[in-house]
PDB file as gemmi writes it, atoms N, CA and C in Angstrom:
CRYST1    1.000    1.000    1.000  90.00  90.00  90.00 P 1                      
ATOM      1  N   UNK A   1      12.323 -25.670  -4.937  1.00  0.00           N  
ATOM      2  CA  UNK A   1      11.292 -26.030  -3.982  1.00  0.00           C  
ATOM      3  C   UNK A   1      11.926 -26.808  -2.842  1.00  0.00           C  
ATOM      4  N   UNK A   2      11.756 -26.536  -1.668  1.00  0.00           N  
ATOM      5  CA  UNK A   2      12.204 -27.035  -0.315  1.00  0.00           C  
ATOM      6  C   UNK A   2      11.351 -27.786  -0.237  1.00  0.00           C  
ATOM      7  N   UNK A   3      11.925 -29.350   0.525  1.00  0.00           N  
ATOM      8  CA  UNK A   3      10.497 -29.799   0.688  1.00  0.00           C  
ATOM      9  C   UNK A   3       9.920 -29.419   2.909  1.00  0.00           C  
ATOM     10  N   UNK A   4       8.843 -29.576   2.892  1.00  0.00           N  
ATOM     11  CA  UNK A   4       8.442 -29.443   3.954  1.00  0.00           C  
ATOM     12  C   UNK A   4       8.884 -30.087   5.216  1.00  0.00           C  
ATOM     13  N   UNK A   5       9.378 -31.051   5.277  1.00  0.00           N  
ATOM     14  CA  UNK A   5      10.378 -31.756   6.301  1.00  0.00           C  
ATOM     15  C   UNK A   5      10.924 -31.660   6.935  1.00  0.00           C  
ATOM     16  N   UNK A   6      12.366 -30.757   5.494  1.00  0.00           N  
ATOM     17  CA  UNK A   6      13.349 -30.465   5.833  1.00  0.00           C  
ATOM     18  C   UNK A   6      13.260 -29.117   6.642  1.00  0.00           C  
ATOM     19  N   UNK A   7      12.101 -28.269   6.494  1.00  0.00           N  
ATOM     20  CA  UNK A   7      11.882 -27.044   6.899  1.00  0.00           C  
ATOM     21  C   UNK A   7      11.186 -27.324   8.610  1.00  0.00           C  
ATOM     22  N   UNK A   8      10.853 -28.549   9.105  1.00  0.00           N  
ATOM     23  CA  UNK A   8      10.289 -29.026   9.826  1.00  0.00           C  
ATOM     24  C   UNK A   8      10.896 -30.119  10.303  1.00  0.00           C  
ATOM     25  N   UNK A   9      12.123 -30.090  11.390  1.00  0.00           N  
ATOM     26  CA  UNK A   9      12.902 -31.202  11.804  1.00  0.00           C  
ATOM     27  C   UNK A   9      11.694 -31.798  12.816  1.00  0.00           C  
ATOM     28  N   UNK A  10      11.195 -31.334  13.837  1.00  0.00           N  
ATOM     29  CA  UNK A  10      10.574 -32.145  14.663  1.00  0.00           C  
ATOM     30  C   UNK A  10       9.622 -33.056  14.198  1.00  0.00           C  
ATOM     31  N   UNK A  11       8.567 -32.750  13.148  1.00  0.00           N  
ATOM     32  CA  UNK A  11       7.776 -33.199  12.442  1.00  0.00           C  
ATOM     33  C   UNK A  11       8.525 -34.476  11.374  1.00  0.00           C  
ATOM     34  N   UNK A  12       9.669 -33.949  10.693  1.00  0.00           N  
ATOM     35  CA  UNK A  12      10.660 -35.470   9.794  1.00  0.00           C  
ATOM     36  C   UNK A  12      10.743 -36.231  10.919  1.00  0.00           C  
ATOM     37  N   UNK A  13      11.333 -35.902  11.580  1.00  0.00           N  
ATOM     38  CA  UNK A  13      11.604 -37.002  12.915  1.00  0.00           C  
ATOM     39  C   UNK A  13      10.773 -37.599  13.160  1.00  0.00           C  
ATOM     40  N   UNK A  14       9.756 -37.488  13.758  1.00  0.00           N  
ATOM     41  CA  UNK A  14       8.658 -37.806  14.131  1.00  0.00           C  
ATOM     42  C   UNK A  14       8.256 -39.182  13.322  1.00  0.00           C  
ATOM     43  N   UNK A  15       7.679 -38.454  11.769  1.00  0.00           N  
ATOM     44  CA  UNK A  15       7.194 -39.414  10.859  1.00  0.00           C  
ATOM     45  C   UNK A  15       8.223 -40.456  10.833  1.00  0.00           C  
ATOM     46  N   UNK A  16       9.811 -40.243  10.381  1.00  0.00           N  
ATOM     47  CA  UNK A  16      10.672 -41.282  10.761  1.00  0.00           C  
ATOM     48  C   UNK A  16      10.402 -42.165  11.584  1.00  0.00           C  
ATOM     49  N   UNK A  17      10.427 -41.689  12.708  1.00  0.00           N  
ATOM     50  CA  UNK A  17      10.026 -42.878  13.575  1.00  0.00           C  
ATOM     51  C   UNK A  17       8.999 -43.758  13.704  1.00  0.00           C  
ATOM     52  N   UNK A  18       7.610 -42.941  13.557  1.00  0.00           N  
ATOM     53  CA  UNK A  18       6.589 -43.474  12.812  1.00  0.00           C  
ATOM     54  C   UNK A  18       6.542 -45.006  12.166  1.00  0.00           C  
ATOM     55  N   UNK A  19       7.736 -44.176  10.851  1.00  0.00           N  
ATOM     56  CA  UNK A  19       7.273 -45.024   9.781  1.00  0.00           C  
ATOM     57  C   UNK A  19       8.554 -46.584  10.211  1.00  0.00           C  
ATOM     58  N   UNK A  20       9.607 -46.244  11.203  1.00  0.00           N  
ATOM     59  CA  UNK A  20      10.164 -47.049  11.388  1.00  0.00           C  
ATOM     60  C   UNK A  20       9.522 -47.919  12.412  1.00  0.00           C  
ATOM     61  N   UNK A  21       8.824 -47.783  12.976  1.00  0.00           N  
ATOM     62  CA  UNK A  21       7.968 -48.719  14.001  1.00  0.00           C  
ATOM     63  C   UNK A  21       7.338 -49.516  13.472  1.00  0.00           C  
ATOM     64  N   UNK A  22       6.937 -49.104  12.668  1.00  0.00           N  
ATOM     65  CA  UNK A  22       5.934 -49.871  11.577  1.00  0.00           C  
ATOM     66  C   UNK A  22       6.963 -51.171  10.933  1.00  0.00           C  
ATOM     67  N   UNK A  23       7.858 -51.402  11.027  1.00  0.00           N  
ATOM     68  CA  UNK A  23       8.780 -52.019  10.183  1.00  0.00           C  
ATOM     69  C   UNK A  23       8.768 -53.029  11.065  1.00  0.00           C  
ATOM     70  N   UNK A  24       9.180 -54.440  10.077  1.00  0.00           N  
ATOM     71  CA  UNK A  24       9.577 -55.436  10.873  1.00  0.00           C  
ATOM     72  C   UNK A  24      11.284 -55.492  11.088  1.00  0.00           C  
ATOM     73  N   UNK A  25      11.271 -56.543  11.875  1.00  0.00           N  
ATOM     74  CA  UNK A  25      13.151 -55.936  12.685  1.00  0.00           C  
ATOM     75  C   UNK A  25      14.215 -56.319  12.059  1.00  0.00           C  
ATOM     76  N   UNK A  26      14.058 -56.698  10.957  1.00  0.00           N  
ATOM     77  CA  UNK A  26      15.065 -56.700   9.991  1.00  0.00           C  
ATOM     78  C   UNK A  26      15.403 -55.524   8.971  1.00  0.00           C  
ATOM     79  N   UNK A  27      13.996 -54.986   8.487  1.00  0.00           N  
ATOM     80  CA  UNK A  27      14.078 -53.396   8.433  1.00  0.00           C  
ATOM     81  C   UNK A  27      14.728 -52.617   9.224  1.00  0.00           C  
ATOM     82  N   UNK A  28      14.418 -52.609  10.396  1.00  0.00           N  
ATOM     83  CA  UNK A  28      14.724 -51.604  11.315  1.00  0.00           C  
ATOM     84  C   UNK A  28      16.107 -51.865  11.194  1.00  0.00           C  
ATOM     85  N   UNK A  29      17.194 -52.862  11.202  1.00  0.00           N  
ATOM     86  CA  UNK A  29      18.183 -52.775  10.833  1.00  0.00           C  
ATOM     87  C   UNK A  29      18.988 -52.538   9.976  1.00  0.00           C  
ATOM     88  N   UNK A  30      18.023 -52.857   8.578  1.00  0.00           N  
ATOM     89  CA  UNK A  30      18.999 -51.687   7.256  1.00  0.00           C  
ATOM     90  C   UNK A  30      18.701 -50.617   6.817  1.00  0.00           C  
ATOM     91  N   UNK A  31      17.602 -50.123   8.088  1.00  0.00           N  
ATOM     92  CA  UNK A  31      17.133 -48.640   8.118  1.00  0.00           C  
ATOM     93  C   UNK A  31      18.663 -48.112   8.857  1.00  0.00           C  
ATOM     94  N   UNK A  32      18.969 -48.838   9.776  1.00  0.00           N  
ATOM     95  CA  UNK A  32      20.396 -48.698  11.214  1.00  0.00           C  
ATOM     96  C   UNK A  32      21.133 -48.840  10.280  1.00  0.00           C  
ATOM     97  N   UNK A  33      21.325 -49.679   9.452  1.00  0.00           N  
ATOM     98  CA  UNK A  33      22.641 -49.715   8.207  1.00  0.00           C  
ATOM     99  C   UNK A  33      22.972 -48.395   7.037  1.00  0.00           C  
ATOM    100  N   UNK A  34      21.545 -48.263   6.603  1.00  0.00           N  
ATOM    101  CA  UNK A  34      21.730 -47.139   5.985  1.00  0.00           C  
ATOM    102  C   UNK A  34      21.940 -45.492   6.307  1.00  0.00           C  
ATOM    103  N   UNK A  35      21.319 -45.623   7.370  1.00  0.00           N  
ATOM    104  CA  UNK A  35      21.814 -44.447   8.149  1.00  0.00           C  
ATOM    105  C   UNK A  35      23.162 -44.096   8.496  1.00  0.00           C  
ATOM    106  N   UNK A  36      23.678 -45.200   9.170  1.00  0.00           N  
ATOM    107  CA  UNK A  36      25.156 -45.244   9.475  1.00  0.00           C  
ATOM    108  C   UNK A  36      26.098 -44.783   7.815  1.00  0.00           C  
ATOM    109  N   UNK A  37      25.460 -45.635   7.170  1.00  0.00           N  
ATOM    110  CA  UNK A  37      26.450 -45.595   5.869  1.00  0.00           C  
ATOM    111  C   UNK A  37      26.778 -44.037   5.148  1.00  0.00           C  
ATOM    112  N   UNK A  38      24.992 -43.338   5.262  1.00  0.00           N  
ATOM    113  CA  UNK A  38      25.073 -42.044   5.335  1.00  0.00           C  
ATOM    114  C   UNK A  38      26.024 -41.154   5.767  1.00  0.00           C  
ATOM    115  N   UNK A  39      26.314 -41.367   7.060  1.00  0.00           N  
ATOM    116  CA  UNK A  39      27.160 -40.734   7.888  1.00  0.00           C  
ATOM    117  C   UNK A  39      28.405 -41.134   6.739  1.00  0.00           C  
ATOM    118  N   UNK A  40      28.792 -41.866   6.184  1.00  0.00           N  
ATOM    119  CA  UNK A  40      30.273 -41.803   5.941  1.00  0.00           C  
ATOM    120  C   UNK A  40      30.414 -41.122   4.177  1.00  0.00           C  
ATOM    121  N   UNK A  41      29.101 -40.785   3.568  1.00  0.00           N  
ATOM    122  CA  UNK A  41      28.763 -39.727   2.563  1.00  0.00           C  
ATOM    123  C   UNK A  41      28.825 -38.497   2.829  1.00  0.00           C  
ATOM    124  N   UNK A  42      30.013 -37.772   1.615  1.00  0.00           N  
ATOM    125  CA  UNK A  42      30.244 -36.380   1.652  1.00  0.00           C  
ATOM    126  C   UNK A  42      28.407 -35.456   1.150  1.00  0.00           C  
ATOM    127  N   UNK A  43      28.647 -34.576   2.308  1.00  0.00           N  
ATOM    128  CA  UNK A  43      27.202 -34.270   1.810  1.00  0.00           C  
ATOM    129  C   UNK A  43      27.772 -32.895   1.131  1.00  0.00           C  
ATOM    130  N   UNK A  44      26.587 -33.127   0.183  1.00  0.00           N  
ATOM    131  CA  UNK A  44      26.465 -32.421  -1.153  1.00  0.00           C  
ATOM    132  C   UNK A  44      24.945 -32.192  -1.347  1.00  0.00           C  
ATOM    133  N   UNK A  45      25.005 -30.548  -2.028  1.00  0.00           N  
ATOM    134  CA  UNK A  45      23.673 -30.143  -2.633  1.00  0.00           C  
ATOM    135  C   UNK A  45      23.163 -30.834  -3.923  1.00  0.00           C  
ATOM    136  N   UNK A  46      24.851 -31.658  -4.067  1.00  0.00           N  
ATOM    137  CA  UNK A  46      23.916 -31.876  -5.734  1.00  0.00           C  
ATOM    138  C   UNK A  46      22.928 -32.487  -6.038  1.00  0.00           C  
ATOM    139  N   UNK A  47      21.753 -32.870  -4.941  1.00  0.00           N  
ATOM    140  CA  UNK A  47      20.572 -33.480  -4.937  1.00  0.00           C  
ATOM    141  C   UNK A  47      19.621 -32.519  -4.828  1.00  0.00           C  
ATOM    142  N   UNK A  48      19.991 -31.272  -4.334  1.00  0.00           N  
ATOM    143  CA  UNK A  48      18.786 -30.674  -3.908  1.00  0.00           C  
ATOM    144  C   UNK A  48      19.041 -29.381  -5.485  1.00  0.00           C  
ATOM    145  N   UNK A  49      17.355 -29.320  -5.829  1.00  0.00           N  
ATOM    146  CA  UNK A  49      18.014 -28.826  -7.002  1.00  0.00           C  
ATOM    147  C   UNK A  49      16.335 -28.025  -6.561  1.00  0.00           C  
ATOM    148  N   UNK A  50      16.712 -26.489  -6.498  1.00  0.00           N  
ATOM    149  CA  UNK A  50      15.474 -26.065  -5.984  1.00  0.00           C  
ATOM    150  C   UNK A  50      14.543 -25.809  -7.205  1.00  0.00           C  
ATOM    151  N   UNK A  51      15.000 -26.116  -8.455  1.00  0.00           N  
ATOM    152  CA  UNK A  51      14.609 -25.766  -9.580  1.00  0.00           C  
ATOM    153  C   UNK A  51      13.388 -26.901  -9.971  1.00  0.00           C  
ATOM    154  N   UNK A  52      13.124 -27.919  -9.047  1.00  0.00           N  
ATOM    155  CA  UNK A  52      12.431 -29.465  -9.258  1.00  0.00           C  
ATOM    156  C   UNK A  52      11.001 -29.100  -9.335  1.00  0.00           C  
ATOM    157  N   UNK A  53      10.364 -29.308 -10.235  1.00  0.00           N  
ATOM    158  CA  UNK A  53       9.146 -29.144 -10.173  1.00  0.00           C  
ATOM    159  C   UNK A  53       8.190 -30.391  -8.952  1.00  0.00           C  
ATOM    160  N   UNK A  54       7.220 -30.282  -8.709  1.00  0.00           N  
ATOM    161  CA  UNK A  54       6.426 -30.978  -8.336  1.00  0.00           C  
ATOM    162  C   UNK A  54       5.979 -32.069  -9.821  1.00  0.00           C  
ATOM    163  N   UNK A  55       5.762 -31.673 -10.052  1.00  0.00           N  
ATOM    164  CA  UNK A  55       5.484 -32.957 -11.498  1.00  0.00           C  
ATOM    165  C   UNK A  55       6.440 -33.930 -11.892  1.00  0.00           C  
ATOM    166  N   UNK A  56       7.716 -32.912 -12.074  1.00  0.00           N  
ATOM    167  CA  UNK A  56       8.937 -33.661 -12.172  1.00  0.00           C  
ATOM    168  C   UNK A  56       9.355 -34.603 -11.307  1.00  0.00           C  
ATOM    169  N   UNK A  57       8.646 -34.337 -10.105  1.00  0.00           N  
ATOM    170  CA  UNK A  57       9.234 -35.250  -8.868  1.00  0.00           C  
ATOM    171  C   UNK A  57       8.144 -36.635  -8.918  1.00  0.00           C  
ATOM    172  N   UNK A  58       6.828 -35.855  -9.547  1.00  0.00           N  
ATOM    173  CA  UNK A  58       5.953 -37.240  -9.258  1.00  0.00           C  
ATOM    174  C   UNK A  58       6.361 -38.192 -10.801  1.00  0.00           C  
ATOM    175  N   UNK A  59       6.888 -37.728 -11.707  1.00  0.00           N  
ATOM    176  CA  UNK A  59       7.368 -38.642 -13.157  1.00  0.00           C  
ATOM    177  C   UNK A  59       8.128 -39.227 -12.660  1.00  0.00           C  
ATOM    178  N   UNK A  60       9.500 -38.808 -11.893  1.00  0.00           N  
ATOM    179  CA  UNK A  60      10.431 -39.540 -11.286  1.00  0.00           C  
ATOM    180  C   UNK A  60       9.899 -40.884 -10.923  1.00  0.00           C  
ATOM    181  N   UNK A  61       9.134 -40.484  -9.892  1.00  0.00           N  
ATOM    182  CA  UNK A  61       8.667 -41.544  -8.541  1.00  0.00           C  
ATOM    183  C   UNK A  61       7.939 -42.896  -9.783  1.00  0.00           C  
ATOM    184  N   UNK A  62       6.993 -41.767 -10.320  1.00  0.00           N  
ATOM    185  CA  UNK A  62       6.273 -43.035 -11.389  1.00  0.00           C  
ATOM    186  C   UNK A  62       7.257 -44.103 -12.402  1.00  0.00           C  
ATOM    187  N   UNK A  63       8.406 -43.307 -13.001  1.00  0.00           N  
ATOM    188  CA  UNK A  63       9.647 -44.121 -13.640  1.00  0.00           C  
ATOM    189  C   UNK A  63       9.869 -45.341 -12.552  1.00  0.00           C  
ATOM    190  N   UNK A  64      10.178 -44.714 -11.818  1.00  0.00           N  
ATOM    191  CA  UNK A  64      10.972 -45.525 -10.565  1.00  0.00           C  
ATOM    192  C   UNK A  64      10.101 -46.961 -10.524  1.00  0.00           C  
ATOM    193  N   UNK A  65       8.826 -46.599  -9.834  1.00  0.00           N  
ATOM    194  CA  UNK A  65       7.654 -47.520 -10.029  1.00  0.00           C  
ATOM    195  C   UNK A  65       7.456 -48.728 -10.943  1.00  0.00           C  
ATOM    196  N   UNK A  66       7.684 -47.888 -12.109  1.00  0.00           N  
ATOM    197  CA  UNK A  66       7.586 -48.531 -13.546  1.00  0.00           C  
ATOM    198  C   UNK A  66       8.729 -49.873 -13.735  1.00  0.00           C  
ATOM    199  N   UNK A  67       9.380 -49.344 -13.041  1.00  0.00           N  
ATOM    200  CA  UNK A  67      10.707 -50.173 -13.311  1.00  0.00           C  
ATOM    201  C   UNK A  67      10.986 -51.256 -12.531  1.00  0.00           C  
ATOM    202  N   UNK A  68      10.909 -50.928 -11.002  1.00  0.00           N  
ATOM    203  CA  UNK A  68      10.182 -51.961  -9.984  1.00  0.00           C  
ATOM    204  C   UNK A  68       8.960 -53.069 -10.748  1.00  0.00           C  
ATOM    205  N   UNK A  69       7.977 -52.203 -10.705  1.00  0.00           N  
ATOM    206  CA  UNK A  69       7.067 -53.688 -11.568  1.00  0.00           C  
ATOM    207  C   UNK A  69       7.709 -54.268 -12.654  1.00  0.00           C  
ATOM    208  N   UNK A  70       8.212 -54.177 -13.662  1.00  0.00           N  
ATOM    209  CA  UNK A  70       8.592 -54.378 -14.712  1.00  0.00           C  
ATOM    210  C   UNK A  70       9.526 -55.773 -14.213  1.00  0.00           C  
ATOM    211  N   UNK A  71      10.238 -55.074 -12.991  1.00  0.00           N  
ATOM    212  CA  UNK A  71      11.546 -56.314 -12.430  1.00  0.00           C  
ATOM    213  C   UNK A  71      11.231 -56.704 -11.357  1.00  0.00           C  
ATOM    214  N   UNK A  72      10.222 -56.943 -10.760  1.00  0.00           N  
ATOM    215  CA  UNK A  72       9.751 -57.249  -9.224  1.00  0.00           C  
ATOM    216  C   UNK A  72       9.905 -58.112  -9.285  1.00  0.00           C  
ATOM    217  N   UNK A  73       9.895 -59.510 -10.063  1.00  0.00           N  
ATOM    218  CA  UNK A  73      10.196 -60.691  -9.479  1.00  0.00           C  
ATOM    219  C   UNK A  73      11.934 -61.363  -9.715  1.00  0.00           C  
ATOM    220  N   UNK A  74      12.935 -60.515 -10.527  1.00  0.00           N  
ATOM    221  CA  UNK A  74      13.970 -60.458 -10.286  1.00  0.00           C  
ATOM    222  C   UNK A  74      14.305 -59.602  -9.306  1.00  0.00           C  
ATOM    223  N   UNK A  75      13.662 -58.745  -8.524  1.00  0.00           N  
ATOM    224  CA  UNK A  75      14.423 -57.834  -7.372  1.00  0.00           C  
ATOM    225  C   UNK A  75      14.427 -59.040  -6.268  1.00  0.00           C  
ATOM    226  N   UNK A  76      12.895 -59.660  -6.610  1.00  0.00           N  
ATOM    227  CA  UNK A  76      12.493 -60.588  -5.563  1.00  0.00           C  
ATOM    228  C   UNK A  76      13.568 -61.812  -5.186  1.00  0.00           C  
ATOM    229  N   UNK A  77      14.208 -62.156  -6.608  1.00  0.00           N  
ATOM    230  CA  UNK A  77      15.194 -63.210  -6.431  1.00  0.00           C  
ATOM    231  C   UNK A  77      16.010 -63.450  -5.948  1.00  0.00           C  
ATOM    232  N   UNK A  78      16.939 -61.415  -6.277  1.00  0.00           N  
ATOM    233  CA  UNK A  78      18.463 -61.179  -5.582  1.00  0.00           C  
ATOM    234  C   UNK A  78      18.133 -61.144  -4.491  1.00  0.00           C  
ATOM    235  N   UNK A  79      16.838 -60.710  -3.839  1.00  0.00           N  
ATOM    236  CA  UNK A  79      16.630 -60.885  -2.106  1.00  0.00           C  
ATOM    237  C   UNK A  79      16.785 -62.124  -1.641  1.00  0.00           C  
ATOM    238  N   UNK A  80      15.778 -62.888  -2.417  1.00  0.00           N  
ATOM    239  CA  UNK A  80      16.014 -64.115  -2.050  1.00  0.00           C  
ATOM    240  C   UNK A  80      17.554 -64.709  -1.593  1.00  0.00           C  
ATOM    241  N   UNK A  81      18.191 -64.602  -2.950  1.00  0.00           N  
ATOM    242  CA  UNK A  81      19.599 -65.361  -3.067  1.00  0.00           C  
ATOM    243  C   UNK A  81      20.671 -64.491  -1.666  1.00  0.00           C  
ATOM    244  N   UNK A  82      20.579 -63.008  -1.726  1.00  0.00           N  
ATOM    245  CA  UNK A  82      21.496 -62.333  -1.118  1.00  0.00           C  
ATOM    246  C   UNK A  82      21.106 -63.029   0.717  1.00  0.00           C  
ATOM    247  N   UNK A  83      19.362 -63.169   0.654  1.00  0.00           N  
ATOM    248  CA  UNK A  83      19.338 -63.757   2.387  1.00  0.00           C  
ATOM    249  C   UNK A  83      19.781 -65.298   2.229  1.00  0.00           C  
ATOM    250  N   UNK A  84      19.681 -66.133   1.510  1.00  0.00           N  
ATOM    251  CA  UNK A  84      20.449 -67.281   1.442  1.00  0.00           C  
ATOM    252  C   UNK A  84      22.088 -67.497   1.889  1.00  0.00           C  
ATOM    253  N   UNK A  85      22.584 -66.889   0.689  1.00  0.00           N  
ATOM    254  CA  UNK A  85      23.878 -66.625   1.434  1.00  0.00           C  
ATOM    255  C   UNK A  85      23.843 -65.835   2.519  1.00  0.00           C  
ATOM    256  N   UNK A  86      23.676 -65.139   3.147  1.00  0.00           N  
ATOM    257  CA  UNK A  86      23.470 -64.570   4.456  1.00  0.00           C  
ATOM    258  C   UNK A  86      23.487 -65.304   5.894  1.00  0.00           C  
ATOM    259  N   UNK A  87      22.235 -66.254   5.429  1.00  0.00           N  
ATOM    260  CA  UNK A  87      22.232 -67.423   6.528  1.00  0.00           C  
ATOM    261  C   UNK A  87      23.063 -68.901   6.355  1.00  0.00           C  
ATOM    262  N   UNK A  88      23.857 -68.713   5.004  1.00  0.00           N  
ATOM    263  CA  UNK A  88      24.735 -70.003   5.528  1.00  0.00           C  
ATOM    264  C   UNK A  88      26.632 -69.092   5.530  1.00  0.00           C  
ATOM    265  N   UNK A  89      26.312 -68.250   5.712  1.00  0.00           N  
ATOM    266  CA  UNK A  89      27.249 -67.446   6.457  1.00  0.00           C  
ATOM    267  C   UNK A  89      28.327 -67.057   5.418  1.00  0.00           C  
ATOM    268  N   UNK A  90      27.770 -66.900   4.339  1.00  0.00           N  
ATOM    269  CA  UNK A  90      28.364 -66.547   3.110  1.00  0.00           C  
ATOM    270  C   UNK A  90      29.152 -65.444   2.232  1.00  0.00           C  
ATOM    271  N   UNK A  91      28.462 -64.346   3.455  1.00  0.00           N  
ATOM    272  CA  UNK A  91      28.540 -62.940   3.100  1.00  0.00           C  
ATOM    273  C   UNK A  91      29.596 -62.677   4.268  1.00  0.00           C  
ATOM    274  N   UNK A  92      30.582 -61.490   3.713  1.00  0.00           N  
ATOM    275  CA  UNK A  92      31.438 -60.580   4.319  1.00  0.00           C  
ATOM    276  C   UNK A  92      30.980 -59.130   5.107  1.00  0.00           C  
ATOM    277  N   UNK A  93      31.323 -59.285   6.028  1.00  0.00           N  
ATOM    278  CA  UNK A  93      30.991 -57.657   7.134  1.00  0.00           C  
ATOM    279  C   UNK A  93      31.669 -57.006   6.047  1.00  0.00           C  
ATOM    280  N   UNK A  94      30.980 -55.625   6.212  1.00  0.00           N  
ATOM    281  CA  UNK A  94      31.439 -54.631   4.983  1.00  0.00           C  
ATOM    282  C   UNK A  94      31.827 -53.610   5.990  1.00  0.00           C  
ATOM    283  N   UNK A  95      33.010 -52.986   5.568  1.00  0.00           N  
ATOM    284  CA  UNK A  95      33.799 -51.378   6.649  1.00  0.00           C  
ATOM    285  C   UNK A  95      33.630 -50.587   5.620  1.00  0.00           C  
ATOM    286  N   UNK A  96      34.057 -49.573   6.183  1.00  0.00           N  
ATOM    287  CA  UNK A  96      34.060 -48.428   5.415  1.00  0.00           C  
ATOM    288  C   UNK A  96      35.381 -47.602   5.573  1.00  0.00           C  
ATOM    289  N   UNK A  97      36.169 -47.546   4.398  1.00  0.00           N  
ATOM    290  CA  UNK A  97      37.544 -46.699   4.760  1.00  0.00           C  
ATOM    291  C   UNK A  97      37.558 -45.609   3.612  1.00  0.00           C  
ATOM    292  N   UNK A  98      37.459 -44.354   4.350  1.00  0.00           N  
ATOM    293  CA  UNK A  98      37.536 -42.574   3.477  1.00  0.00           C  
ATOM    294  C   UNK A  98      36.443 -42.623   2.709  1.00  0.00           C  
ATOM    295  N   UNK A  99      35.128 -43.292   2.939  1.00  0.00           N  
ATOM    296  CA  UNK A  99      33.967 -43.480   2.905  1.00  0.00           C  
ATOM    297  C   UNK A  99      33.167 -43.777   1.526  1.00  0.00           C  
ATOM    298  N   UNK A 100      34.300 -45.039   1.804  1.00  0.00           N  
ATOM    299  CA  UNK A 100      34.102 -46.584   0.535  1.00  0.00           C  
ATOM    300  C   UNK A 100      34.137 -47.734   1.164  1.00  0.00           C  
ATOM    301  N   UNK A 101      33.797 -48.544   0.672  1.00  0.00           N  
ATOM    302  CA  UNK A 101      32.795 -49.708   1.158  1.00  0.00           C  
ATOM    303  C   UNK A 101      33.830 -50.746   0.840  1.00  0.00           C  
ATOM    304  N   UNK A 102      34.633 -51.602   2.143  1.00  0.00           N  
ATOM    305  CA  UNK A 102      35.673 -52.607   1.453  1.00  0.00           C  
ATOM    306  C   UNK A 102      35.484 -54.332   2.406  1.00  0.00           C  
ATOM    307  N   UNK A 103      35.137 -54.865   1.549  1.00  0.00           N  
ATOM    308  CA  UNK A 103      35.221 -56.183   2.713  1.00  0.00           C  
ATOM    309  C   UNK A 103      35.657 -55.795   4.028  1.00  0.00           C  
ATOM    310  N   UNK A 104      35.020 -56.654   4.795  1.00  0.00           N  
ATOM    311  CA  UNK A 104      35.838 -56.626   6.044  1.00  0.00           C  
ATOM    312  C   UNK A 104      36.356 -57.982   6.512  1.00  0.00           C  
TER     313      UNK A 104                                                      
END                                                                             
């Protein structure tokens, strides 16, 4: 199963942007982070598996879910702690060399 999106660049785009406006501007920057990082990932089908059911995809999403609540207030913490160190200048710029992730 293709999903509809991908069959529809103007329309992904679109919602992308959309949904990135909507973001506050610290988002919008590890939306800019992750994108970039993308770029330095060998792309591979081994995600796209046309064999995926629709059900299968919504169990996924629900696992996923499940697991988030279960740990939401430890996800909440490492955020916490990771913007702490952040703002007392704690953390290292991260590069990317043959598209691995090494201090900078």
């Amino acid at each position: 199963m293709k999903s509809q999106l991908t069959a529809d660049m103007p329309t992904t785009e679109r919602l992308l942007l959309e949904t990135v406006r909507g973001l506050p501007s610290q988002r919008v920057v590890q939306v800019l982070d992750f994108a970039r990082w993308l770029h330095t990932q060998p792309v591979s089908d081994e995600f796209l598996d046309d064999d995926v059911t629709e059900a299968e995809l919504e169990a996924e999403e629900a696992a996923w879910q499940a697991t988030y609540e279960a740990n939401k207030e430890s996800f909440r913490a490492l955020a916490r702690q990771a913007l702490r160190e952040l703002d007392a200048g704690e953390t290292l710029e991260m590069t990317f060399v043959n598209g691995k992730i090494h201090p900078g």
